[in-house]
N, C-alpha and C positions, 0 to 999 in steps of 0.2 A: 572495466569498459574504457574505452579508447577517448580521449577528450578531443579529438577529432571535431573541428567547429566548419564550418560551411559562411564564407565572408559573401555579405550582399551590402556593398556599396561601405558602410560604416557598423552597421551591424552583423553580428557575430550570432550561432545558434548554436552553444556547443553539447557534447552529448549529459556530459553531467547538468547544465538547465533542463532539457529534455526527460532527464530520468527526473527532477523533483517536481515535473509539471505531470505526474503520471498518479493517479490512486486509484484505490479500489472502494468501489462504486457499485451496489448491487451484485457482489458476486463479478465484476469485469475489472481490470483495468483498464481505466480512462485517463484520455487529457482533456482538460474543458474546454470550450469554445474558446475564452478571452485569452488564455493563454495560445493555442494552435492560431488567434489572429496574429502575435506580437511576433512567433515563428515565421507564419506566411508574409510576416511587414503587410499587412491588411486590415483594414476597421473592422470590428466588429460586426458590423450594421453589414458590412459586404459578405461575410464569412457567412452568417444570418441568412442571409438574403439567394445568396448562392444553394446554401440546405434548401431553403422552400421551394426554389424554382426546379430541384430536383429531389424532390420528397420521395419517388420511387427508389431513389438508391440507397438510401438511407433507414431501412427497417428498423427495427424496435431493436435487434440485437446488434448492431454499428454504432447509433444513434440514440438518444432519448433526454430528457429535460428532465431537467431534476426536480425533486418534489418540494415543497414549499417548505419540510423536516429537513432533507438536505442541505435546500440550501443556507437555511438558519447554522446547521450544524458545522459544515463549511465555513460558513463568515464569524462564527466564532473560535474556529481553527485556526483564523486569521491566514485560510489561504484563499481568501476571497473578499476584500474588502467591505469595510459594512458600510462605508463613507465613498460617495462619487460616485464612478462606474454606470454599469447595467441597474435598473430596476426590476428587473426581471430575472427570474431562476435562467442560468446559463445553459447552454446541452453541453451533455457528453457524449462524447467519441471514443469507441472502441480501438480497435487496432485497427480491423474491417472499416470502421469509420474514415478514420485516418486517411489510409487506403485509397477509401473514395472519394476520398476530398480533392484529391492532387488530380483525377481527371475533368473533378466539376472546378476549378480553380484555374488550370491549364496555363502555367507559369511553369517557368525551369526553375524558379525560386521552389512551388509549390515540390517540385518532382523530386527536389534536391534535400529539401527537407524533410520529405514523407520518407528518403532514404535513411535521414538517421533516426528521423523516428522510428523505425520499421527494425532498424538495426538494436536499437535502446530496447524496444521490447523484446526480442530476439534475447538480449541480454539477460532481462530479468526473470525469462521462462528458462533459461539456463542456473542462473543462480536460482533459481527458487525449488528445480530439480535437483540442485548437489544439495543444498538445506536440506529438503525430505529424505533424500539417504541419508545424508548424517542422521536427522533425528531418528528413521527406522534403527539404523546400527547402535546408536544411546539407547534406544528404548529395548533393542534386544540384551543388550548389554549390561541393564537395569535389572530388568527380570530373570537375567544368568545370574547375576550377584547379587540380588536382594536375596534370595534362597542361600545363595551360598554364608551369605556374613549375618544371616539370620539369628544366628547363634551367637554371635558378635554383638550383634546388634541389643538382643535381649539382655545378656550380659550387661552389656555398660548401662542400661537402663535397672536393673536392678543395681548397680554398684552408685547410684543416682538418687536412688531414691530414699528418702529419710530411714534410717532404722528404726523400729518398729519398737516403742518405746512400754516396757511391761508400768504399768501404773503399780504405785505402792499403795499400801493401804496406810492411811491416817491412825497414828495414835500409836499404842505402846503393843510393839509384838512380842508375844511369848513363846524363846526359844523350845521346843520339846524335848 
C-alpha cells in the first residue's frame, strides 16, 4: 500500500494509520468511531451526533455499537484505552459506513479522507485474495505430497522408534 498521507493544516492521515485503525469485528472489517473522529479532525461527540441525526443511513450492516464483551475485549487489546476517553461502547463502521459518513459530514476534509480510507480497504480485499490462493495452492500441494512421501514418512517414523527390546529371562539358562 501506498503511504500516500492527505495534509489538513498540521496533521497528516497516512494510509498505513488508516490500515491499523481497521479490524474485524462480527465477521466485517471496521474502523471505530473514535479513531474515523481523529481522521475527520472532529470530536467525537460531533461524529456521535452527526450518526443520530441521520440514523436512516446508517443500517445494522454499515453501522452498529459494540457489545459490552467487545468492548471489554477491545480495551484489553489495548486498542481502546481503559483510562479517559468515551464511557460508552464506541460504534463501528463498515466500509458502507465510511461511505456515508463523508456525505452526512460534508467537508473536503471528510471526502478526502473517506478517499484513502476507501482505497485502504480496497487494499486489504486485494491482499486477502492473493493470501487465499496461496493457501488453496499449499493446501493442494499438501495433499499431492502427503500421499506421495507417505512412505517416507512412515519410514523415518519407524527408524524413530525404540527397538523392540526381547526381555531375558532371570536366572541360569540351559543350553540344549
Amino acid at each position: 500500500m501506498s503511504d500516500k498521507a492527505i495534509p489538513s493544516g498540521d496533521f497528516v492521515v497516512s494510509a498505513a494509520s488508516i490500515e491499523r485503525s481497521i479490524f474485524l469485528l462480527r465477521s466485517h472489517r471496521v474502523i471505530l468511531g473514535g479513531d474515523l473522529a481523529v481522521f475527520y479532525d472532529v470530536e467525537p461527540r460531533v461524529l456521535a451526533q452527526a450518526v443520530k441525526r441521520n440514523t436512516a443511513r446508517f443500517s445494522g450492516d454499515f453501522m452498529f455499537v459494540l457489545s459490552d464483551v467487545e468492548w471489554k475485549n477491545l480495551k484489553s487489546q489495548n486498542v481502546i484505552a481503559s483510562w479517559g476517553g468515551s464511557r460508552t461502547a464506541p460504534m463501528a463502521f463498515t466500509e458502507q459506513g465510511v461511505a456515508m459518513l463523508s456525505s452526512v459530514l460534508r467537508s473536503e476534509r471528510a471526502v478526502q479522507v473517506n478517499i484513502q480510507i476507501m482505497r485502504a480497504f480496497v487494499e486489504m480485499r486485494r491482499t486477502f485474495a492473493e493470501n487465499r490462493e496461496l493457501a488453496t495452492k499449499l493446501d493442494a500441494l499438501e495433499q499431492k505430497y502427503d500421499n506421495q512421501f507417505r512412505v517416507v514418512f512412515d519410514a523415518i517414523r519407524q527408524l524413530m522408534a525404540p527397538p523392540e527390546q526381547k526381555k531375558r529371562k532371570i536366572g541360569f539358562i540351559q543350553d540344549e
